[in-house]
N, C-alpha and C positions, 0 to 999 in steps of 0.2 A: 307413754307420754300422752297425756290431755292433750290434744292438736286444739281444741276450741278454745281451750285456757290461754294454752300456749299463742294461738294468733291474737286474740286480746291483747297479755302481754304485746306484742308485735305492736300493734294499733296504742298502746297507750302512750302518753305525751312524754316527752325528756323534760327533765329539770336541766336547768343552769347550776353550773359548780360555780359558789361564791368564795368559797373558803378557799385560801392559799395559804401555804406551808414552804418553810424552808427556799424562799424565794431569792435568788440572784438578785445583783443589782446592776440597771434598773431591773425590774420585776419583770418575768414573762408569761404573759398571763392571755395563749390564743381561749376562743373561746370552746369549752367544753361542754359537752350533756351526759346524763346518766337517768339512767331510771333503775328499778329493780322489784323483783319479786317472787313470791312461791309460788311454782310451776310442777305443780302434780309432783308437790309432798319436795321439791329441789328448792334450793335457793338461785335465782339468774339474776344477773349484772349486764347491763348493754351499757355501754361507756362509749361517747362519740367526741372528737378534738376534731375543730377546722385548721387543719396546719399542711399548706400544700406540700412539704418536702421536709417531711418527718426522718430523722436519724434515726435509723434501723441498722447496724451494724452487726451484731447478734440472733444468734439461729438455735442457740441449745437450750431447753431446759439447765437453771440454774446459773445460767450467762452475768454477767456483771449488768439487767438489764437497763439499772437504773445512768447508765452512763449514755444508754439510748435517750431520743423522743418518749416518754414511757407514761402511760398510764396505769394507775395504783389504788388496790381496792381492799381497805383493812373492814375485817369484821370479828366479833366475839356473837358465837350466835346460842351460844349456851350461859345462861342469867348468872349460874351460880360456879361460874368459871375463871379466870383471869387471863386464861391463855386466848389466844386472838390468832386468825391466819390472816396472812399479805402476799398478796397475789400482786407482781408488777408486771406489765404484758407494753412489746414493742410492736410498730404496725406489720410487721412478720407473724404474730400469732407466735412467739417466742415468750415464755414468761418465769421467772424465779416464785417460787413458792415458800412462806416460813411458816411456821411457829412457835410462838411461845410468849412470855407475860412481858417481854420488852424488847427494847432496842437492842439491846445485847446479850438478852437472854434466848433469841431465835434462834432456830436450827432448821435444816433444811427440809421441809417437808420429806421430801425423798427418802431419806435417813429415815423417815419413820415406820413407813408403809407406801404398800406400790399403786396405792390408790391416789386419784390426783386430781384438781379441777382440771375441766372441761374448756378450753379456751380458745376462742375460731375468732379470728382476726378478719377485716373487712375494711373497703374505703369504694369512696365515692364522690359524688359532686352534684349539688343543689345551689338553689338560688344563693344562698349562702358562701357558696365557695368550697372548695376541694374537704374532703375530709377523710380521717380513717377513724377505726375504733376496732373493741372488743366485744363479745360476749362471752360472758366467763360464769359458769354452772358448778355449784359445787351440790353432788347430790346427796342425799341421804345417806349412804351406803359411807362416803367419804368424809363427811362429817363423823359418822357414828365409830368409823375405824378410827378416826384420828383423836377420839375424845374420850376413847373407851365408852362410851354409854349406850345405852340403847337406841335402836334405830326408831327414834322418833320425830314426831312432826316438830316445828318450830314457827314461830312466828317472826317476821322481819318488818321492822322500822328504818326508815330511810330519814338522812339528815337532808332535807332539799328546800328548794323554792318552785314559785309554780311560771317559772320563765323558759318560755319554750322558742323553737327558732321558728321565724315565722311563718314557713311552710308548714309547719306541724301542727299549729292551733286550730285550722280551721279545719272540719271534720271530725276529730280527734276529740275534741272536747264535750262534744254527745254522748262517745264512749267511754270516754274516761272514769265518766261516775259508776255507769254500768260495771265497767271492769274492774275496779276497785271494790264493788261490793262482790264480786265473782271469789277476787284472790282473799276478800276479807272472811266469804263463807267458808273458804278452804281453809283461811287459818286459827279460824272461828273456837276448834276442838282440836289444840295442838300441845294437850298434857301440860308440863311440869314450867316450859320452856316461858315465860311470857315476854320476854322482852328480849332484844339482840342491842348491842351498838355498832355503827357500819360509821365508816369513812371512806370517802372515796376522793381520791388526789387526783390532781396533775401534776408532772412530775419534773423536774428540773428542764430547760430549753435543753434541747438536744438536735435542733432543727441542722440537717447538716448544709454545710458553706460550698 
């Protein structure tokens, strides 16, 4: 692992999740951050929800986790592919893994190969208020088992905006440019791969009563 890449990533600013899906009514929409990037040749996701008493009921690999509190992280990281993996992760570090080209065309990662993201669940409390989240790694090795292809680099595109919470902006925004041209030189010479599409959700209220 790049430890220097790596603590950049660390340092660089969260985006604000605007987009909601599949929303209850009324909507519940606490507030979320995500950032993302390629960290010595891996793809990482750090996902943060301010939600102080998140529904975590679930502990296994492959759990129903979406009936959790749950945050939700779809990507296609290979251009001329249609298949897509959806990692759902609850504030236990608990998460279901799919894929394939739809909603009902998924199957369980697991089923595939014993190879798996990387997913370390975390929470905490800032000026902001109470919060948990994820980071969730899927490496090289786990891509390239899951897609049959070769163990190559890739490039990653993020859907964001540049709305950060507002303990983060200050300092952060010195290194941000820095650090994006760090992970840009990395993914600068990354073959065949040019473009990924990433979504990353929040995921139905599950806040428990």
């Amino acid at each position: 692992l790049d430890r220097e890449i790596f603590e950049e990533f660390e340092k660089d600013c969260f985006h604000r999740l605007t987009n909601f899906h599949w929303e209850s009514d009324p909507p519940y929409r606490p507030n979320t951050y995500f950032k993302m990037g390629v960290v010595d040749g891996d793809l990482v996701a750090k996902l943060q929800c301010y939600e102080e008493n998140p529904r975590a009921v679930f502990e296994n690999r492959d759990d129903p986790i979406y009936r959790d509190s749950c945050l939700e992280f779809f990507v296609a990281p290979i251009e001329s592919r249609e298949e897509y993996i959806n990692v759902e992760m609850n504030s236990k570090g608990a998460f279901l893994c799919e894929f394939g080209k739809g909603k009902y065309d998924r199957v369980f990662v697991s089923s595939l190969t014993d190879s798996s993201p990387i997913v370390e669940a975390f929470k905490g409390e800032d000026m902001n208020g109470a919060f948990w989240g994820v980071t969730v790694k899927l490496t090289k090795a786990f891509l390239s088992e899951l897609y049959k292809t070769e163990n190559r680099k890739y490039q990653c595109h993020a859907f964001r905006n540049h709305d950060c919470p507002p303990d983060a902006i200050q300092s952060q925004n010195q290194r941000q440019q820095q650090n994006r041209r760090n992970l840009a030189d990395q993914g600068s010479h990354e073959g065949d791969h040019r473009r990924n599409q990433t979504v990353v959700q929040r995921g139905k209220e599950g806040t428990a009563k």
